[in-house]
Residue, then its C-alpha position, 0 to 999 in steps of 0.5 A: x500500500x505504502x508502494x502504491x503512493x509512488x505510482x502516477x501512472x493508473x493509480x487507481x488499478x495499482x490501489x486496487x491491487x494494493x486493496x486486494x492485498x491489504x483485505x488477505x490480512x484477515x486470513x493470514x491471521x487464521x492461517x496462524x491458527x490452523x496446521x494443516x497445510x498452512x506452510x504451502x499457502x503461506x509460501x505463494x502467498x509470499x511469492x505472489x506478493x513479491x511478485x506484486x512488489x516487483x511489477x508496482x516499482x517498475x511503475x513508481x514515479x521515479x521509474x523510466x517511462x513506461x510503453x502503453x504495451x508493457x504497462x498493459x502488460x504488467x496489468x495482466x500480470x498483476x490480474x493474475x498475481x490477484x487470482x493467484x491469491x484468490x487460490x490460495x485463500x480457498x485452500x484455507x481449511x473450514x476447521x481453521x475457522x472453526x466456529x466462526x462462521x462469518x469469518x469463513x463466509x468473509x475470506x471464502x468471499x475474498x477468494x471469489x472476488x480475486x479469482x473473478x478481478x480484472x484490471x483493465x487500463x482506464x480506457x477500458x475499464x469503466x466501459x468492461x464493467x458496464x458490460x459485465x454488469x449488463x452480462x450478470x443482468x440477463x443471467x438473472x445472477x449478480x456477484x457481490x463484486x458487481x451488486x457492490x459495484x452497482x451501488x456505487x455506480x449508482x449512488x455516484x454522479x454520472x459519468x464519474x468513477x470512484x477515486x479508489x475501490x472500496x479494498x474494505x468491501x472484504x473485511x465488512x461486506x463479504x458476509x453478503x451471501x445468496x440465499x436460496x431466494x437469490x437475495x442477499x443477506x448480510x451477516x453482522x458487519x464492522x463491529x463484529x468483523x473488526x474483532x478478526x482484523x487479528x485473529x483471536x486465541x482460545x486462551x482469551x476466553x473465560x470457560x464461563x463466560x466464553x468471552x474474553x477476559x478483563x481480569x484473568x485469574x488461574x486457580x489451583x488446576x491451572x485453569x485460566x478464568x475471568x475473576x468475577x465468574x470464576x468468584x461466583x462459581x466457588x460461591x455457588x458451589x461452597x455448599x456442594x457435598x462433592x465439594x468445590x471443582x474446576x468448572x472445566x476439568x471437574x477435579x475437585x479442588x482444595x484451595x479456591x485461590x485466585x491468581x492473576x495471570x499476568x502474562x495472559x492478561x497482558x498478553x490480551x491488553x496488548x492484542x486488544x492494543x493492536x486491535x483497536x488501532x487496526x480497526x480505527x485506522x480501517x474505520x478511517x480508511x471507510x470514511x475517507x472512502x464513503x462508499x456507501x452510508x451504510x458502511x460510514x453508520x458501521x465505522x461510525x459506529x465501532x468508532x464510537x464504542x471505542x472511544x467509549x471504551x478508552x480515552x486513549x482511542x480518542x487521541x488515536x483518532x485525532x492524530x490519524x484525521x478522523x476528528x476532522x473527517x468526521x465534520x464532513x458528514x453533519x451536512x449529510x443528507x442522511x440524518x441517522x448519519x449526521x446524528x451519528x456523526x455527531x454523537x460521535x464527535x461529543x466524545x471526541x471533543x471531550x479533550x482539549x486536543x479535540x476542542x482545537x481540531x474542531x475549532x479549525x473546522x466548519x463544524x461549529x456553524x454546521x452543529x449550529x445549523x442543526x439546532x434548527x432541525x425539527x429532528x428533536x434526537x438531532x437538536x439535542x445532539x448538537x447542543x450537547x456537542x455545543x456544551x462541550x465545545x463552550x467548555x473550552x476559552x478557545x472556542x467562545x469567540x468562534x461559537x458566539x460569532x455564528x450568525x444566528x447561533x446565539x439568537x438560537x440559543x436565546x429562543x431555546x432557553x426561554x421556551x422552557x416548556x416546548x423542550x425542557x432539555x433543549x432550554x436547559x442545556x442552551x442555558x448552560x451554553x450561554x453561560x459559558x459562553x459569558x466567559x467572552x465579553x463580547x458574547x454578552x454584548x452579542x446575547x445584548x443584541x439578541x434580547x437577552x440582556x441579564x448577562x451585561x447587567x449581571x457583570x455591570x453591576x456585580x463585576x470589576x472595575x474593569x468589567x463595568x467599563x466594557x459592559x457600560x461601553x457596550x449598553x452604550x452602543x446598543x439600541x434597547x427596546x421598551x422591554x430592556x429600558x426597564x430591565x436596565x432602568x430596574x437593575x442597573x440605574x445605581x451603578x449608571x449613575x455611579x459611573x456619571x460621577x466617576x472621573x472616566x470621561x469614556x465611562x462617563x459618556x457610555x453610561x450617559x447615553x445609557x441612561x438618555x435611553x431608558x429615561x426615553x421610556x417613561x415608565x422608566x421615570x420613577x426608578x430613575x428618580x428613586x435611583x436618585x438620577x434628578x440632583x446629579x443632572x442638574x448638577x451637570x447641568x447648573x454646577x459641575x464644571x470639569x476641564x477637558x471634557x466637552x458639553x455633552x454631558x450637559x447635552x445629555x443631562x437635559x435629554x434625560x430631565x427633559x425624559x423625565x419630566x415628560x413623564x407622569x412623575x410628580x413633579x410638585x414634590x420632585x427635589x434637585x439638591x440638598x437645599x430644598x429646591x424642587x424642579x418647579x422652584x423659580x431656581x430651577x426654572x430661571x437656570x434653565x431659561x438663563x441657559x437658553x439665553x446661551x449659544x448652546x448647541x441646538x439639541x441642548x436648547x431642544x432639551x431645555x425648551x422640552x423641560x419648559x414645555x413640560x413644567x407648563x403643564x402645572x399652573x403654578x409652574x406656569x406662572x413662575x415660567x411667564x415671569x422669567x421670560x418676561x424678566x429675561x426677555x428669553x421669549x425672543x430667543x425662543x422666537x429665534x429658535x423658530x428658524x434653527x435648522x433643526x425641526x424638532x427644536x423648532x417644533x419644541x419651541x413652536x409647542x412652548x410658544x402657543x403653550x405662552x400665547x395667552x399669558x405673553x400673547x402681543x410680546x410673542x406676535x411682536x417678536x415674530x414681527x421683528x425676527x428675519x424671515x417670519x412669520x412667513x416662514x411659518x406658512x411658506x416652507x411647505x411640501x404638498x407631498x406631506x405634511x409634518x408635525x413642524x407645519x402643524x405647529x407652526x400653522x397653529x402658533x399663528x392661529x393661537x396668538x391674540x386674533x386682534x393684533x393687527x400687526x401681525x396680521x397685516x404681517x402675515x397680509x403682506x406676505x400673501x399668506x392667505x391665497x397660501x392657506x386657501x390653497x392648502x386647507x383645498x389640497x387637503x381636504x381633497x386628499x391630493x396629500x398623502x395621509x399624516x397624523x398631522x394633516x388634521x391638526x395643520x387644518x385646524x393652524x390653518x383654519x385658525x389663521x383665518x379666522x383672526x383675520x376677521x377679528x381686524x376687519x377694521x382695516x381697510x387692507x384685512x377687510x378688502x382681503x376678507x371681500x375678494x377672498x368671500x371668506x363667508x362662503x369659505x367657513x360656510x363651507x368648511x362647516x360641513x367638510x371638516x374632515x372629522x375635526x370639531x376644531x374646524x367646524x368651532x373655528x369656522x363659526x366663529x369666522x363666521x360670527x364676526x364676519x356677520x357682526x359686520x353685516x349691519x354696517x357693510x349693508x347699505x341703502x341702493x343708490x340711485x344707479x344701483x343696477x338690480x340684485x340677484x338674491x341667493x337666499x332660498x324661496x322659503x325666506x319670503x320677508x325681504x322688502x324691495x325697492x325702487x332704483x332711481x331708474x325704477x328697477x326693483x332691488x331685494x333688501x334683506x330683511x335683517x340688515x335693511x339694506x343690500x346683502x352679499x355673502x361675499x360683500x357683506x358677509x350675509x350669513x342669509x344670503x350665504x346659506x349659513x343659517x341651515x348649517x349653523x343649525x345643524x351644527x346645533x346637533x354636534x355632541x361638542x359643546x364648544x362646536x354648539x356655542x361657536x354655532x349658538x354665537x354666528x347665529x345671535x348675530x342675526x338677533x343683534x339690536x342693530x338689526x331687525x330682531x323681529x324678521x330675523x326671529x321670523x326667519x328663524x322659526x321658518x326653519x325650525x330654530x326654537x326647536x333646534x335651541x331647545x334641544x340643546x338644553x337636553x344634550x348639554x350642561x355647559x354654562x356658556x352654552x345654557x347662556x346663549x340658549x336662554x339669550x336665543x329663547x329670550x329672543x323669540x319670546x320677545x320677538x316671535x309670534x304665538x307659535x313661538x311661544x307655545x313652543x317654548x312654553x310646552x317644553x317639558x325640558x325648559x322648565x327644569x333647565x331654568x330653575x337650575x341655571x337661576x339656582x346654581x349658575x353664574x351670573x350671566x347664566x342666571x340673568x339669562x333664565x332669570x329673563x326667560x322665566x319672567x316672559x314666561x310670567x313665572x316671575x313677580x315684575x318689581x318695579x324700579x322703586x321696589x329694586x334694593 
């Protein structure tokens, strides 16, 4: 065998014949153990073998070239040396196997396969062994040579031969004989042939027992027994009257001591010794080959007995290749074999040797892959082999670094009760696998967090630092903000106040993420985490070291104080401060006033916005900024680059409207680029929370500054805001969140214009543009918004108060108007132009009306729809709605045709049942004003519709008992029309 390495020409015949040899061992073995002949057959074999040895170097590398004549020639020579041997093996004597029988039937099988071997050239020999196999078909008869061949043309790739002929095919398969049905049976195979690899002796074997002796002991008649049997056996026979015999010669014994046979005993170790390491070499050779899975199952198999039997086995194995080789067959297609495969490399990775072999190897990945098999004995095999592997400092890198395999692992342990075993052995991996710190931050990244938390808060020094490094890079999800924010806070906040600039930057950004979840506000302040920020913040000054330590000590109070914490009682240093005390608030502010970096005023102005929320906080804030004249710098921010501190400061100015309303509309006025940056910067394509807020900080500021207005005028912001309330609601935009609350801004904006109709400018602005027929319009298409439908009555309130000074008598070349009012208001009174054309006046305002020059809510059609919008479940939508109609019962107007006009449509009814649906003050007061109205102006109808509601009464009775003082008055009127009042005159008044 060791000759045929050497040979480059047909090397695969050459191995052939080295195969045919190597398979005679066997036999020679058996030949040692049988007199008879044995001399002759021993003899050619030898001759035959030389012969061979002779032909093979004539063909070794280092040999002249040979001629394609004498190479065929040496072929058949070599052919025939093989049969020649085939001969020799059938001459072997049945009684030298004695009762073995299968190891007759494998060497009687040998002979025949050698007697029968060809060994043609290359060129022709794939095409004679398809012919003998088509041959042995029409015979109706197939050799165990061609049935193997068969096999293997079978199960290889197409038009490919095998790289070397299966030479073990005699040692494990030659027990392959026909039956008498012509099928084949097989006799157990390598774990039972491999015993014959060296032939055994009668003398390793126990009388008793018939196996082979572990312990062998001699006893007084010279019989060599296994000690444990030959124990038992005096035991049994203590008591005998014959007395105690040799259980194999019957002489009667007189002693019963046992004596251990060394030289046997060690004569079995050293052919087991011998044995082992055939048959691990042979296993070997089966598994480089892999001819059939059939045979890799068996040398897998008799592989794994022995290195259950003898740690030495192992090292054995590793050193000739087979722990290597073994990693090739877990992406097998075969599962029995992969989990063989694997079982198998458990035990060979017991040591660190094999630990180093398989990390040179795929089979981590591969063992990884496996655990997604659904095969359950497969998945438990690859864990334990894991486990083992995870044992070793070497591999915890190599194993945490599988894409996957740790996020495997994870999902495994906590499915507990899917597979109590699979959760229980991937807990322990991922145990070991902590002993690699960049494992922990992998297990991080996965979800599984406690390992990083464990040795940030318990570790070392050293520890810490790496563990806050890595929490510091990852991007947490709500569920681990709180298991950080629950674990870890302390020892975070600790290391803000170390002197580490790196530690101190990790555990910073660590802290602005879990303050980022709210509900991470209470273990934050019980941790103690307000005083030391706003010492970072206010106080603490440390050299070399840039702001963001400041940047993120505002980001993580500003998290905090946007939570539901109480913040009344929320104290920031030893003296008693709390985050609402002037000091807080001013500190803040005086730092806004600052050139800081923009997210550092994002974060401030977000702590401003918050305190807000609380009035007294509120109060205290409105002060500051007006001493501090902060309000300007916050009107600035309106144009940074960055949109979420424009948003922010955006929110914090309409939170301030109210109190510093004119200040805020005077800084816009004075700022560069507004306020018409404001409502220019839009993209049609969407809409962004920064033109919702910007919208509705326009449309919050004080609706009568008219400077601001006239701002806005100038600009041509209103063509801009028609445009886009239409793109809207026409839905040419795609759908946002902020889309509803940027209509109301822009809704909003309009409706201040007609708080200043006073200006010539704003009034022929609201002409040209008909605003009438805008809110009329926008009263019925809000897109679900009540804010729309309020503000646009309330447009149309003041629109129609100045009706009655927009309406005019007809000149005396007034051409005729066309009304637009509907059949049903028949009260208009007409008259005469100079040139004798009749005009319509409207009945209410006794002069000419337009909905677009006059601002008529009876010629725009509004009065059905602000009835209509009586009906609405809010009650500010109901007021608003309630407030454009009172203008139509104004005492500068004709109260009396207005009532008329009203009851045509059902108004009593619509008033009335607004005291059934709504409690409000405000509302109640403008319905009893309403029916005070059509009680003093309308006809009977009108009173018996009033008086007959079962609803007023009670109504009444509780605004006059528990309303306000406008509230009262108003039913205090109702009831005294209603004659449910004494009438006191003005003498009898006190």
């Amino acid at each position: 065998m060791s000759s045929v390495v050497d040979v480059d020409t047909e090397q695969e015949t050459f191995m052939e014949l080295g195969s045919y040899l190597h398979r005679t061992s066997p036999a020679i073995m058996e030949l040692r153990n049988s007199p008879e002949n044995a001399t002759e057959i021993l003899k050619s074999l030898n001759a035959n073998v030389s012969l061979a040895k002779e032909l093979v170097a004539k063909c070794s590398s280092g040999a002249q070239s040979i001629a394609d004549g004498e190479l065929k020639g040496i072929i058949q020579q070599l052919e025939e040396v093989i049969r020649n041997i085939g001969e020799s093996l059938s001459k072997i004597p049945a009684s030298t196997f004695r009762n073995c029988a299968y190891a007759e039937i494998a060497i009687r099988s040998l002979s025949k396969e050698m007697r029968e071997a060809r060994l043609q050239a290359n060129g022709t020999r794939q095409e004679n062994r398809y012919a003998e196999i088509r041959e042995s078909q029409e015979d109706g008869t197939v050799s165990v040579q061609n049935s193997n061949l068969v096999s293997r043309k079978l199960s290889s790739k197409s038009g490919e031969e095998p790289r070397l002929i299966d030479f073990l095919k005699g040692v494990y398969y030659s027990g392959e004989q026909e039956s008498g049905s012509g099928q084949l049976d097989t006799l157990p195979q390598l774990a039972q042939l491999a015993e014959y690899v060296e032939p055994l002796y009668e003398t390793f074997f126990c009388p008793i027992t018939k196996k082979i002796m572990d312990d062998p002991v001699t006893i007084e008649s010279g019989v060599t027994y296994e000690r444990k049997a030959i124990a038992e056996w005096f035991e049994k026979t203590k008591d005998d009257s014959e007395g105690i015999t040799c259980p194999a010669t019957k002489t009667k014994l007189q002693s019963t001591a046992l004596n251990t046979n060394l030289a046997i005993k060690s004569t079995i170790l050293e052919w087991i010794e011998r044995n082992e390491a055939t048959r691990i070499r042979v296993a070997r050779t089966a598994l480089s080959l892999a001819t059939s899975e059939a045979m890799v199952l068996d040398a897998i198999r008799d592989l794994k007995f022995l290195s259950e039997k003898k740690r030495s086995n192992r090292e054995k194995m590793h050193g000739i290749g087979i722990t290597k080789l073994l990693t090739r067959y877990l992406e097998n297609d075969d599962a029995v074999l992969r989990l063989e495969a694997l079982e198998l490399l458990c035990l060979l990775v017991e040591n660190e040797e094999g630990k180093v072999i398989i990390g040179k190897t795929r089979a981590i990945s591969r063992a990884i892959k496996m655990l997604s098999r659904i095969n359950t004995s497969e998945k438990h095999a690859a864990l334990s082999f894991l486990l083992e592997l995870s044992k070793s400092d070497l591999l915890l890198e190599k194993i945490g670094s599988v894409v996957g395999g740790i996020l495997i692992l994870i999902t495994m342990k906590f499915n507990e009760s899917a597979d109590p075993f699979a959760s229980e052995k991937s807990g322990e991996i991922l145990k070991n696998l902590e002993r690699c710190p960049i494992n922990i931050k992998r297990m991080a990244e996965n979800g599984f967090l406690d390992p990083l938390l464990n040795n940030l808060v318990e570790g070392t020094e050293d520890t810490q630092m790496e563990m806050v490094s890595y929490l510091g890079e990852l991007a947490l999800e709500q569920d681990m903000k709180i298991s950080v924010a629950e674990n870890a806070s302390e020892t975070l906040i600790k290391m803000v106040q170390s002197g580490n600039s790196m530690v101190r930057k990790a555990a910073f950004g660590a802290l602005v993420q879990i303050s980022s979840y709210h509900a991470n506000s209470k273990a934050l302040v019980e941790a103690g985490v307000v005083p030391i920020m706003i010492e970072e913040m206010f106080t603490r000054k440390i050299h070399n070291e840039p702001m963001e330590s400041k940047d993120e000590a505002a980001a993580i109070l500003a998290n905090i104080l946007e939570s539901n914490v109480d913040l009344e009682s929320l104290q920031i240093n030893k003296h008693g401060h709390t985050i609402t005390s002037h000091y807080s608030i001013y500190n803040i502010t005086h730092m806004l006033k600052c050139s800081v970096p923009d997210e550092l005023n994002t974060n401030l102005v977000k702590m401003l916005l918050s305190l807000s929320k609380l009035p007294k906080a509120l109060s205290t804030i409105v002060s500051v900024t007006r001493e501090t004249e902060v309000i300007c710098t916050v009107v600035e921010f309106l144009n940074a680059p960055s949109e979420e501190l424009t948003v922010v400061a955006a929110k914090l100015l309409i939170t301030l409207s109210s109190h510093s309303g004119h200040t805020i509309a005077d800084g816009l006025c004075k700022t560069r680029g507004q306020p018409e940056s404001l409502i220019k910067n839009f993209d049609h394509n969407s809409t962004t929370e920064k033109h919702a807020v910007s919208a509705n900080l326009l449309a919050k500021l004080p609706h009568r500054n008219v400077t601001l207005n006239l701002a806005l005028l100038e600009q041509g912001a209103v063509p801009i805001i028609l445009d886009r309330i239409q793109v809207i609601q026409r839905g040419e935009t795609r759908t946002s969140r902020y889309a509803k609350l940027y209509v109301e801004g822009l809704v909003g904006i309009l409706v201040r214009f007609t708080a200043t109709l006073y200006d010539a400018d704003i009034l022929q602005m609201a002409m040209e543009q008909n605003l009438t027929s805008v809110f009329v319009e926008l009263l019925v298409r809000t897109s679900g918004s009540d804010e729309v439908q309020r503000l646009a009555a309330v447009g149309l309130a003041n629109l129609s108060s100045e009706s009655i000074s927009l309406s005019k008598q007809p000149d005396a070349t007034r051409q005729k108007k066309k009304s637009f009012l509907p059949k049903s208001f028949s009260l208009r009174t007409k008259k005469e132009d100079a040139k004798g054309q009749r005009i319509q006046l409207c009945p209410v305002h006794k002069g000419v009306c337009s909905a677009s020059a006059t601002f008529c809510l009876l010629d725009s059609r509004a009065v059905e729809r602000l009835l209509g919008c009586l009906e609405h479940e809010n009650p500010k939508v109901v007021e608003a709605a309630l407030s454009a109609l009172s203008t139509l019962l104004d005492e500068r107007v004709d109260v009396e045709k207005s009532v008329g006009i009203l009851s045509e449509v059902d108004g009593v009814r619509h008033v009335l049942r607004i005291l059934r649906e709504h409690k409000e003050q405000r509302v109640w007061q403008k319905s009893f004003w309403v029916i005070e109205k059509f009680l003093a102006n309308g006809d009977d109808r009108s009173f018996r519709d009033i008086s007959s509601d079962r609803v007023l009464p009670s109504a009444l009775l509780t605004a006059f008992h528990r309303g306000d003082g406008s509230t009262k008055q108003a039913a205090e009127n109702v009831l005294r029309h209603l004659k449910k009042m004494p009438e006191f005159s003005g003498s009898m008044i006190l």
